[in-house]
C-alpha positions as CSV (number, residue, x, y, z in Angstrom):
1,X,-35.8,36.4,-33.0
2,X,-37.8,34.7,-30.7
3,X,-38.4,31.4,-32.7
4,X,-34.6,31.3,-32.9
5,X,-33.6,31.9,-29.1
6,X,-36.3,29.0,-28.5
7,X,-34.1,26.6,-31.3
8,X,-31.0,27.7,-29.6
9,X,-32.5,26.6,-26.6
10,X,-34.1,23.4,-27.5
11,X,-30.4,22.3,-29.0
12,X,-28.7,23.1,-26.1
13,X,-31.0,20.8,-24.3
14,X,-30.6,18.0,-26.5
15,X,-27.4,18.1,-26.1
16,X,-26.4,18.0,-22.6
17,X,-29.3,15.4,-23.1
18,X,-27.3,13.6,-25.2
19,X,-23.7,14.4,-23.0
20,X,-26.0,13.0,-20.0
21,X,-26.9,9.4,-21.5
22,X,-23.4,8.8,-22.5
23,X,-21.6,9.2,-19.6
24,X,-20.3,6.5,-17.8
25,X,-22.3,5.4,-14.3
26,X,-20.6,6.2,-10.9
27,X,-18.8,3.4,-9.7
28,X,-19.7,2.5,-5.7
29,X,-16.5,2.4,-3.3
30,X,-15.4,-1.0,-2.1
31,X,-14.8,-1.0,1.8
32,X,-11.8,-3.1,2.3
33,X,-11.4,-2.7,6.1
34,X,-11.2,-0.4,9.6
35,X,-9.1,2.4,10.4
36,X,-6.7,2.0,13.1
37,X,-6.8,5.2,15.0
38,X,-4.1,4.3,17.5
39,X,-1.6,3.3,15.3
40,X,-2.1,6.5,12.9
41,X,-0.9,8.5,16.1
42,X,1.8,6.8,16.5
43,X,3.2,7.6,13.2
44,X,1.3,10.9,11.9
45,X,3.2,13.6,14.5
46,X,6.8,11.8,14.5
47,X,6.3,10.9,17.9
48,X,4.4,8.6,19.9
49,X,1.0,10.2,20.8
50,X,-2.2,8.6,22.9
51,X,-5.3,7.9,21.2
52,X,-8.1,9.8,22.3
53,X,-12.3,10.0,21.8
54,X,-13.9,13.2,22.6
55,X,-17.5,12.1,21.6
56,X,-18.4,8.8,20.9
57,X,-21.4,10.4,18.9
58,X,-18.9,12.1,16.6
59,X,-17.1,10.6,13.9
60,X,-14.8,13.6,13.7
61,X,-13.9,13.3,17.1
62,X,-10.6,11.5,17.2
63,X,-7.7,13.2,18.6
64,X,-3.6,12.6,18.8
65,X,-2.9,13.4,22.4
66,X,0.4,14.2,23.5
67,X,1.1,13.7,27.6
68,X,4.0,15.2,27.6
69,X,2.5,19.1,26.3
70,X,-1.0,18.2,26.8
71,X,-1.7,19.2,23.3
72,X,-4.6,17.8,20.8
73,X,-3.7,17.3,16.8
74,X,-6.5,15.9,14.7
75,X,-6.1,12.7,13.0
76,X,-5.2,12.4,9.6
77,X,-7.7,9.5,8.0
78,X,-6.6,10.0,4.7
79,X,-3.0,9.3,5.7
80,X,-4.4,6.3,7.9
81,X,-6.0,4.8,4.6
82,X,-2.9,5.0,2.5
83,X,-0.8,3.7,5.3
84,X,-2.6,1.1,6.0
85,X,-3.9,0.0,2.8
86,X,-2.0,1.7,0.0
87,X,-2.3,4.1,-2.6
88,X,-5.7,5.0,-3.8
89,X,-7.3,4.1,-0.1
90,X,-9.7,6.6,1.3
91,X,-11.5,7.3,4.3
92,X,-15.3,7.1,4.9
93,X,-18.0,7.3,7.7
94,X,-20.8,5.2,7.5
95,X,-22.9,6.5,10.5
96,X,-22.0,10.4,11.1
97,X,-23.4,9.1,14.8
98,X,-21.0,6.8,15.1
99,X,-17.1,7.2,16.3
100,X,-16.3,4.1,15.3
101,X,-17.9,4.4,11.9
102,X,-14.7,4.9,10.1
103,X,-14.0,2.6,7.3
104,X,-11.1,2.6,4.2
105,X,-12.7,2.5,0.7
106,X,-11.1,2.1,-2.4
């Protein structure tokens, strides 16, 4: 019983082994520019909205701001990709320190 639980074992192995070396290797993104933050307000809340930086440390700081309520909406960088760049575009952050960090990938 034992000799056969260790065969069963040793297969299993080879074969994600195998599985493994066959796949295909992870492609690296392609930047292929910046985001612009101010122009993704004006479009993401159907209304005109301020551009805003809480932190300058933090990447995920961006706000919409709206001087009229006085409300916050967070920014939408996936939207920002596709709009600026098209279908498939995505956002990434190259220094999490970093605010301005954000670049489109594809």
């Amino acid at each position: 019983m034992r000799k056969a639980a260790l065969l069963a074992i040793g297969a299993l192995g080879l074969g994600t082994a195998a599985v493994i070396a066959t796949a295909a290797p992870a492609s690296a993104a392609t930047i292929i520019g910046g985001i612009d933050v101010a122009r993704q307000c004006q479009v993401q809340e159907r209304r005109p909205l301020e551009v805003r930086l809480l932190d300058s440390g933090n990447p995920y700081s961006w706000r919409c701001y709206s001087p009229y309520t006085g409300n916050y909406y967070s920014v939408n960088m996936n939207a920002a990709c596709v709009n600026q760049y098209g279908s498939g575009a995505f956002p990434v952050v190259l220094d999490p320190h970093n605010a301005y960090s954000w670049r489109c990938a594809r």
